[in-house]
N, C-alpha and C positions, 0 to 999 in steps of 0.2 A: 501969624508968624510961624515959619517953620521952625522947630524946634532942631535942637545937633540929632538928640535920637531916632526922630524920624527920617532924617537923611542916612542917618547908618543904616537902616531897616531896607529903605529905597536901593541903596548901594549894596547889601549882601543880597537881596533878590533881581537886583540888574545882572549882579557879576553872577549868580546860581542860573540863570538865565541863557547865559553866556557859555556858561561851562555845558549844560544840558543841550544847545543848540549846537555845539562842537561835538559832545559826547556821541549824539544821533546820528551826525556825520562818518565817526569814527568806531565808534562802538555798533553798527548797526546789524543787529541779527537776522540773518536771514531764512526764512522758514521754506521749505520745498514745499511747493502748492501741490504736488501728487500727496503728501500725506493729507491734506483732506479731500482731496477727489477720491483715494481709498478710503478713508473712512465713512464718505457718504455711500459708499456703494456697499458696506459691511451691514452686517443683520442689524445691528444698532443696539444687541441684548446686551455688553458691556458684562456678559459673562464669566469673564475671565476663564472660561474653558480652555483657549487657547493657549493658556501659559504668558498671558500677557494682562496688564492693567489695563483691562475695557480694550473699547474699539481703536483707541485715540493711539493708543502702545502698540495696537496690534497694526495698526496702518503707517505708524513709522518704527517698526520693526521690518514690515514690505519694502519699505522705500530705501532703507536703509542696508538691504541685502542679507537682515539675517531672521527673515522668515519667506515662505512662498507665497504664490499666489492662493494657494488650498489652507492658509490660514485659518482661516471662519471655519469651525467644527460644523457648525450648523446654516453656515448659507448654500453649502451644495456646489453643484457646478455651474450654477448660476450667477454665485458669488464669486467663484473662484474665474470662473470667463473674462468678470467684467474686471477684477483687481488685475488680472492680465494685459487685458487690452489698454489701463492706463499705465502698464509698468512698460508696454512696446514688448512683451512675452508671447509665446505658443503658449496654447494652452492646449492636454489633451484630458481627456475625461481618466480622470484618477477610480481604482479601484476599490468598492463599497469596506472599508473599516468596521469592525465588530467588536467589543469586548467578547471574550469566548470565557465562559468557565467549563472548564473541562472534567473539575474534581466535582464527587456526587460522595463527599465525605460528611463534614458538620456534625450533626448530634450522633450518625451512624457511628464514628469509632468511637471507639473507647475513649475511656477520661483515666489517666496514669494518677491522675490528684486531683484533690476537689480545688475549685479555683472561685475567690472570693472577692478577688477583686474589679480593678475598672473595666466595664463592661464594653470594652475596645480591642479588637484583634493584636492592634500595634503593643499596646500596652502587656494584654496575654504574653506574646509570644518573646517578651524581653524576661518573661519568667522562666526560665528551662524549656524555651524553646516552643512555649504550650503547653497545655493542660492534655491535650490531642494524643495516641497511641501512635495514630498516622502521622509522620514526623514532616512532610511533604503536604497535607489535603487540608482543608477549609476549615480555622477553629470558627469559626461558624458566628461569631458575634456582628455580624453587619456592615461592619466599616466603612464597606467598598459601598451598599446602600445610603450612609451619611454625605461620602464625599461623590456622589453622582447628582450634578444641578440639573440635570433634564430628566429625571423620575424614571430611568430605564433599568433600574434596576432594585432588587424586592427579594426578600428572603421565602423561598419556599416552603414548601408544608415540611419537607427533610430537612429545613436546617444550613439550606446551604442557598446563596444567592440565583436568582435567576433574571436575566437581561431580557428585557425588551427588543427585539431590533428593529421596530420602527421607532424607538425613540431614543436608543443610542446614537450618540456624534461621534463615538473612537474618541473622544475627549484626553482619556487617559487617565484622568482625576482617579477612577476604581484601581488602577494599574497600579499609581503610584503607591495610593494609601494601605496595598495587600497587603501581609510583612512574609506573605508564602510564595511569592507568584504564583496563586492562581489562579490570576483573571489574567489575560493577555491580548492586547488589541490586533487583533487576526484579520489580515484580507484573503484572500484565495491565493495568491504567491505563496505567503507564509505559510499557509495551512500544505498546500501541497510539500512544496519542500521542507518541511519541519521532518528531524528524525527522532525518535525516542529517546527522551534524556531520564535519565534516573530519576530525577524530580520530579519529572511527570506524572501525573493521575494513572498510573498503570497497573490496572487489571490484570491476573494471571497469562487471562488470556490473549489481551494484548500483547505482553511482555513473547511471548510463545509465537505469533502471528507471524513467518517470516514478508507480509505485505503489511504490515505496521498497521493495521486496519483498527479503527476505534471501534471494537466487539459494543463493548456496552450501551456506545453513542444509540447504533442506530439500532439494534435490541429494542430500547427504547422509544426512538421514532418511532419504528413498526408498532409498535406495543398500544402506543396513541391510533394509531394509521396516517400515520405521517410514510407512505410510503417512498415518494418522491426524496424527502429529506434524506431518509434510508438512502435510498442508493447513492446522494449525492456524499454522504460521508463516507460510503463506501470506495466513490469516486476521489476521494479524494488520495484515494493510496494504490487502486490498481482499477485497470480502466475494464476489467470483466468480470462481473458477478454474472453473469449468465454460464459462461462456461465454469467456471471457479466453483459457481454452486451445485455444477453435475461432477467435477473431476477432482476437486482436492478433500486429502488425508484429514483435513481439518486435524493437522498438530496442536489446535488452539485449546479442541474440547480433552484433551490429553491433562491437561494442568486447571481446567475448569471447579473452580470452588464447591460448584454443586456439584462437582462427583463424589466429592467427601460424603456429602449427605446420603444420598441416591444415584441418580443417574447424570451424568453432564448435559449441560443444555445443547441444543441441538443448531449449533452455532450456525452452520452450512443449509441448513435444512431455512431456517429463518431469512436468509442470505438468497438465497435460490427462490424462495418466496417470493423475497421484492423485486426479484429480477425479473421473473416471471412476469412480475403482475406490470409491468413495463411492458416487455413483449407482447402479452397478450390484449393490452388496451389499446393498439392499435397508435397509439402515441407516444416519440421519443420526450425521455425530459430533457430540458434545456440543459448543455455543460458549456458552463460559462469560459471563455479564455481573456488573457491579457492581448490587449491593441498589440497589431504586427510589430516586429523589429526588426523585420527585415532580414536577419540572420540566416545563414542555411546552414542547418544541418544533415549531415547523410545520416542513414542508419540502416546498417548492412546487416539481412535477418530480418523477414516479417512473424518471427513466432511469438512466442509471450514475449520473450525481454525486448525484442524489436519493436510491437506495438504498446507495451507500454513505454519504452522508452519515449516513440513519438506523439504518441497521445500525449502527454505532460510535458514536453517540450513545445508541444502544439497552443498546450493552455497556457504554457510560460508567454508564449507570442512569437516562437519562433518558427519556423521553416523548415518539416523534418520534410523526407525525399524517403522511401524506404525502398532497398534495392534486393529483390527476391529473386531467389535461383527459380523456385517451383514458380506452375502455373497461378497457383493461391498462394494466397498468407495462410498464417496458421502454424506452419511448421509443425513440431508435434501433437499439437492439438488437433488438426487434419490427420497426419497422415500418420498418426502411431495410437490416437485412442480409437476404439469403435465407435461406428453409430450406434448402435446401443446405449453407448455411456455419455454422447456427445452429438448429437443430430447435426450433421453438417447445414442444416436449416439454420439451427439456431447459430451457428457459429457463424455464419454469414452473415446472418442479421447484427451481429452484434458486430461484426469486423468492419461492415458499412456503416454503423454509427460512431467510428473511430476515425475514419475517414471521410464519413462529412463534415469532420472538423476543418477540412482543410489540407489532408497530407497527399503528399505525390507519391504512388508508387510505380517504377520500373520492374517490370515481371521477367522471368529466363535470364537474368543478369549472374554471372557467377563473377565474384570476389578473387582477383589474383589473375582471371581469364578477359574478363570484359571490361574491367574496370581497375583501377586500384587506388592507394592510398594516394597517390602523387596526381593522379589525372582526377581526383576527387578534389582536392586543393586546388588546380587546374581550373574546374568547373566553378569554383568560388567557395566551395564549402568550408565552413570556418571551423567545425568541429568533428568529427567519424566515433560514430558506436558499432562497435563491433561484436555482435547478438547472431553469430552462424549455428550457434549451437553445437551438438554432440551428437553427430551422426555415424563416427566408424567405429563399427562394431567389437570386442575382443575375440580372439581366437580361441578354441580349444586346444589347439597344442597336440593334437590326435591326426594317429594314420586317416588317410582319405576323407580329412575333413571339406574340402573340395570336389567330394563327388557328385554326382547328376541326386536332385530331390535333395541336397542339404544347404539351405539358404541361414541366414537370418532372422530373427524375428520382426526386427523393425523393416526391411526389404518387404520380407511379406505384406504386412499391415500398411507399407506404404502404397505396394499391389493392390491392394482390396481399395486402399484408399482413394485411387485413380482409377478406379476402375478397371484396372487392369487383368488380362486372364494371371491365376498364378501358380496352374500348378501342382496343385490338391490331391494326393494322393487320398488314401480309406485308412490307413495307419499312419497316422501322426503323434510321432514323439516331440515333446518342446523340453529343450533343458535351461535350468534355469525357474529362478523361484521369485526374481522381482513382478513387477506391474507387466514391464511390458511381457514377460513368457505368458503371464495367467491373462491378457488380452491375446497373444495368438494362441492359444487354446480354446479359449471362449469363442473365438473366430474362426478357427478351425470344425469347431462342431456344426456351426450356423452352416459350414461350407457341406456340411456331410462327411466330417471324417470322426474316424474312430480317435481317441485322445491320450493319450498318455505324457503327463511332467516328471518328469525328471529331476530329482534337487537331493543335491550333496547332503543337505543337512538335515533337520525335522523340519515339520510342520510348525514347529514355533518359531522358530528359527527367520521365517521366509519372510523379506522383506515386504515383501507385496501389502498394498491391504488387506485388513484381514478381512472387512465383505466382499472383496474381490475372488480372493480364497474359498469361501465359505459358497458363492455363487457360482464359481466355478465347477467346485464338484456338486453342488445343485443342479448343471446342468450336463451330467455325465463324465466329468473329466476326471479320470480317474489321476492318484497320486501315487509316484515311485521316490519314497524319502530313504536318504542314505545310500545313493547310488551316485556313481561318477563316471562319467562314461570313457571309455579307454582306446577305443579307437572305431572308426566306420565299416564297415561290412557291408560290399558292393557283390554283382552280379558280373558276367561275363562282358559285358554295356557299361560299367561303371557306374552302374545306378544305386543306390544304398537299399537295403534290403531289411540289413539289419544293426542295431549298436550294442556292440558290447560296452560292459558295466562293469565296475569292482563294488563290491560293497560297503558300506564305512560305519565307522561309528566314531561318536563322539567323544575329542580328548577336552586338554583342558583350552579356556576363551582365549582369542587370538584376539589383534588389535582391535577390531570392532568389536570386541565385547562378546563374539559370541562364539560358541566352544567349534572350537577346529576337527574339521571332519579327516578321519587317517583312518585310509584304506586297511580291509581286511586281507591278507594274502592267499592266495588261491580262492576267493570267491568269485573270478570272473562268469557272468551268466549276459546271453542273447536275449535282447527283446525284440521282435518283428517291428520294423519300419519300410515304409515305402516314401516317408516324407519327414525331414529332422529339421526343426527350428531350435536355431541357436540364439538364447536369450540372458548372456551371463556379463552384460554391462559393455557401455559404450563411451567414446571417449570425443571429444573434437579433434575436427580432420583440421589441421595447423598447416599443412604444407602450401595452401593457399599465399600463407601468410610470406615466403622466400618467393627472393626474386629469381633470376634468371641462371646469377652467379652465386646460388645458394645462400645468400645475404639474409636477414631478416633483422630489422631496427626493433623489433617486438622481443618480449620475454617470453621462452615457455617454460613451465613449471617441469617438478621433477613430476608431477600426476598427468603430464602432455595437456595443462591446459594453459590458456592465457593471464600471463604474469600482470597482475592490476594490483594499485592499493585496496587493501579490504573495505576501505571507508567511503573513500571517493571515487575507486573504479578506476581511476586515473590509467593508462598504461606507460610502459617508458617514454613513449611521446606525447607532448602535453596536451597536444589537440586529439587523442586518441583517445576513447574509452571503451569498458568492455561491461558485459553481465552475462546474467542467465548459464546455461549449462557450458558456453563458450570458459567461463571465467571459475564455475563454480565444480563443471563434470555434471554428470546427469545425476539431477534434484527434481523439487517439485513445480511445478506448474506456478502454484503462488511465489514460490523463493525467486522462477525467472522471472516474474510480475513485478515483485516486490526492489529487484536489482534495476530492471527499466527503470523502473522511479528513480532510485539513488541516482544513477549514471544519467539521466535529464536533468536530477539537482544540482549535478556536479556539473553540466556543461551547462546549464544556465549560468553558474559562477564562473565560469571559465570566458564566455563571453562577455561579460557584465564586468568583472572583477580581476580577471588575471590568468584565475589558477583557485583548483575548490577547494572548500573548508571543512571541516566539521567542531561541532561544540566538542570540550573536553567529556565533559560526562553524557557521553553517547551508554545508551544502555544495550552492554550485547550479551551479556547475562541473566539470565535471570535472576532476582532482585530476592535474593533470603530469605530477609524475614516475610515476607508477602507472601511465603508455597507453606503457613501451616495448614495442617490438617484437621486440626478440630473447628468445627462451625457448627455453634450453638446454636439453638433456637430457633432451626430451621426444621419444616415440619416434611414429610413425603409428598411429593407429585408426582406423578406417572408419566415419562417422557413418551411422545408419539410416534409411530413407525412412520417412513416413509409409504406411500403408498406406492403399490404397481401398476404398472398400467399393461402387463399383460402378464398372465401367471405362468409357472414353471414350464409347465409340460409346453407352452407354443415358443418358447423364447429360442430352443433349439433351429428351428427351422426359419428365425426372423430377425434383420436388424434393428426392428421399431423401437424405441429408447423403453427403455425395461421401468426407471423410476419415474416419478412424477412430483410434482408440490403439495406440500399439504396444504390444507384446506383453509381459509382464512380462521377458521375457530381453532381447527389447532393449531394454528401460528400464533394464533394469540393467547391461546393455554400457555404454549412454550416461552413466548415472551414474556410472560410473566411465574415462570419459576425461575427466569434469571434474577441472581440476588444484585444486580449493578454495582461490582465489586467496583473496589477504590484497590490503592496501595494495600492496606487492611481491612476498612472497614465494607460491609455488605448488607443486604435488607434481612434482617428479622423479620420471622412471620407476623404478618398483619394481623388486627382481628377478625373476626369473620363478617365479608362482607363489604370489608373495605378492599378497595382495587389496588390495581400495583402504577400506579400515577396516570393511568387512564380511564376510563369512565365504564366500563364494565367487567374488569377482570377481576371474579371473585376467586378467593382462596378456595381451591379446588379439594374433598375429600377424599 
């Protein structure tokens, strides 16, 4: 007999029943079967690297539209093809991610306080910021090694982390847990376009470096013999250490830490090593670039700023075209330095490894005559760098400055530099105290002429370098300081004969800083000439730039050069930019180097983004407290000369390149008296015996 309560029980599982079999109807969840056809094709490691819970989060994060296909840290482009090909995406091969640590601080700086507590970065640095001197570098406790799931990362024998990169994913986990930023998940984009920010790990002689070049980085490769890595960090901010390592001032070693000690390291010398040993190994290294985009860019000027500009445009992935008035590129690096100082061998070698990256150049094309800003738009091009540089020379402001036998100096030098006859008298006066008078002097002797310089001021005074200087009258060229010359002195033929002088002396410093030369009254005196190089600064030729109806859309400056942002290069027009001696007036070789870069960052944003940017704390000063002068505990090493490769007495009569590379031993002596400055901190001497992070460099007596 069925009982009442057994029928109630019968009755609320009919009607529960009922309701569930409607519910199913109505309520029915539907799941997108791509989220596990993603998740079967993910690694299956449930890492959470990604920033997601396991696989299962991270493939309907995919499906869901707010992650990519390149989700999986560690499946690669393998993983990342096939989450593609079920989302119905292109897929193109994404560029290799790195954690970078760029600071080489940790135990090396000082400790402002003793610190007791949790032995956690994050923790530290919520105390006064750290226990750390260096306010910016590595408090050195690990962290970023705790929060790394794939073991790529280990605290070095300095104190400071060091990454693996084959077993980094860019994960980003060290990134977060920093409390400094400085670890930064870096591809070759970033790296390239990155400008120096205050925060940054910056070295004296970074901070100094107008090519932003990381000094210390590859110091250090070298140092290993990691020669290859050297150049590619070096590549990463100007595309010639070959020429760069025969022809720049090195401003760098001017602010160098080891000059406090001793001597500054031999920045350029190290530089020109690696470059060398490229050259000479008969093998280019690979420079990686980003997949095409199709983009054209012009870039009018194949000198420094023009091929760096395109070189790094080239690696961005876009389409530079470079449009040269002369037969070569080069521009003053051809046709204004010597072979002596710069073998046009090498510079060809190294201009054709810029251009087998992929760039087009038009040769004989002049700017304003063959082509211009409108018929470049015309052709498709989406953005114009404008790198013509500084080639019209100042005047003297003197009777018969225009006589027969008074040219130029860069005229001259650019005669020798084509081969051209030019001219050479047996008494050659050069006025003028920069690079380029003390290169036509030096060039003039080679030619067979008698020498005489010319300069208003002293000999300390002279901007030139100062081994250029010193080389100079090494090789017979005599020096006339404190003279000015007043006017030219021609023959019946209007050829010059001779130039008259006043003589000067020194008042009080004029805006550059250095004491104003005022003529002496009645000291005019004759010196014999038959051939006068004038070398007293040059300026860019801008009239290019006006059209027909004397119009011009461009700014110039009250110094006649091209009006750009200092930061971005930008000019009045947006698709317009400018560098190198065009923008700046005639600088160094690395500054137009260093400007190409900028102005390829700024028009990669320009295409990409709009319109360029920069971070607020851009560093264009040098950084204070980082230039003291006491450095403890560093002991004497003996910096090494360059070698020559022909001596005094034959250099007169030959343009064969006068300097050479040091030798792989003393590259690596010099590598290793660099102290691998940070913001503050630098290496203390070792003890004897232990090397400087490579495998045989002992502390030298």
């Amino acid at each position: 007999m069925i009982t009442s309560s057994v029928l109630i029980l019968l009755g609320i599982g009919f009607t529960a029943a009922v309701i569930l079999a409607v519910a199913s109807k109505v309520l029915y969840v539907y799941e997108d079967p791509r989220i596990a056809q993603v998740e079967s094709v993910l690694a299956g490691a449930n890492c959470g690297g990604c920033g997601y819970p396991g696989c299962a989060g991270a493939a309907q994060g995919v499906v869901e539209g707010k992650a990519g296909a390149t989700v999986c840290v560690i499946g690669g482009d393998t993983v990342a093809a096939n989450v593609a090909a079920i989302m119905g995406l292109e897929f193109s091969s994404m560029e290799k991610q790195i954690a970078f640590i760029d600071c080489t601080g940790g135990v090396r700086a000082e400790d402002i306080y003793h610190y007791a507590g949790v032995k956690d970065c994050r923790a530290q640095n919520l105390l006064y910021s750290g226990s750390k001197m260096c306010p910016e570098g590595c408090l050195g406790y690990g962290t970023c090694v705790t929060a790394c799931q794939f073991g790529a990362i280990e605290m070095g024998p300095n104190g400071y982390p060091v990454v693996d990169p084959n077993l980094c994913t860019a994960c980003g986990g060290c990134e977060q847990v920093c409390p400094r930023g400085v670890i930064t998940i870096w591809g070759m984009t970033a790296r390239i376009t990155h400008l120096n920010e205050v925060n940054d790990c910056l070295a004296p002689c970074r901070q100094k470096c107008p090519g932003e070049i990381n000094i210390p980085r590859y110091i250090e490769q070298v140092s290993r013999g990691d020669y290859a890595g050297a150049l590619e960090t070096i590549r990463e901010r100007i595309p010639m250490p070959l020429s760069i390592g025969r022809v720049c001032p090195h401003p760098c070693e001017g602010v160098c830490r080891r000059g406090h000690v001793d001597e500054p390291i031999g920045i350029n010398m190290i530089k020109r090593f690696a470059a060398d040993w490229e050259m000479n190994s008969g093998t280019r290294q690979p420079v990686s670039c980003a997949p095409d985009t199709g983009r054209k860019v012009a870039v009018v000027g194949g000198g420094p700023a023009g091929l760096s500009c395109a070189f790094f445009l080239r690696r961005l992935g876009h389409q530079p075209t470079i449009f040269e008035s002369m037969p070569k590129l080069g521009g003053q690096l051809r046709y204004g330095i010597p072979e002596y100082r710069l073998p046009k061998a090498v510079l060809d070698w190294e201009i054709e490894g810029i251009l087998d990256l992929g760039i087009d150049v038009e040769y004989n094309k002049y700017f304003g005559k063959d082509f211009s800003l409108n018929s470049l738009a015309e052709d498709g091009f989406e953005a114009v760098f404008l790198g013509i540089g500084a080639w019209m020379n100042l005047n003297l402001r003197i009777d018969n400055e225009d006589a027969e036998g008074v040219e130029t100096g860069t005229e001259f030098l650019t005669k020798v530099g084509l081969g051209m006859e030019t001219g050479i008298g047996k008494k050659v006066v050069v006025i003028g105290g920069g690079n380029t008078a003390i290169d036509a002097a030096r060039t003039s002797v080679r030619l067979g002429a008698d020498v005489t310089l010319m300069y208003r001021r002293t000999r300390d005074e002279m901007p030139a370098n100062i081994e250029e200087i010193i080389a100079a009258e090494d090789e017979t060229v005599r020096y006339l300081f404190l003279a000015a010359p007043t006017r030219i002195v021609t023959d019946d033929a209007g050829h010059v004969t001779h130039i008259e002088y006043i003589k000067m002396e020194l008042g009080e410093p004029d805006a550059s800083g250095r004491r104003r030369p005022v003529p002496i009254e009645g000291s005019e005196t004759l010196i014999e000439a038959d051939t006068v190089y004038t070398a007293i600064g040059q300026k860019p030729e801008l009239s290019c730039l006006y059209d027909e109806t004397g119009s011009c859309s461009l700014e110039e400056t009250r110094w006649r050069t091209l009006g750009a942002d200092p930061d971005t290069l930008v000019t009045a027009l947006p698709h317009v930019f400018t560098g190198g001696d065009m923008h700046t007036g005639p600088a160094l070789v690395i500054t137009a180097l260093g400007e190409g870069r900028k102005a390829a960052r700024s028009i990669h944003q320009y295409l990409n983004e709009g319109a360029p940017h920069v971070p607020d704390n851009l560093q264009r000063e040098l950084i204070d407290y980082t230039m003291f002068t006491h450095v403890p505990d560093v002991g004497l090493r003996k910096r090494p000369t360059m070698p020559h490769l022909i001596e005094y007495d034959e250099r007169t009569c030959s343009f064969k390149e006068i300097e050479g590379a040091l030798s792989a031993e003393d590259t690596k002596h010099e590598t290793c008296r660099c102290l691998r400055c940070g913001l503050t901190c630098y290496n203390r001497d070792l003890p004897e015996g232990v090397d400087c992070d490579a495998g045989e460099c002992l502390k030298n007596q």
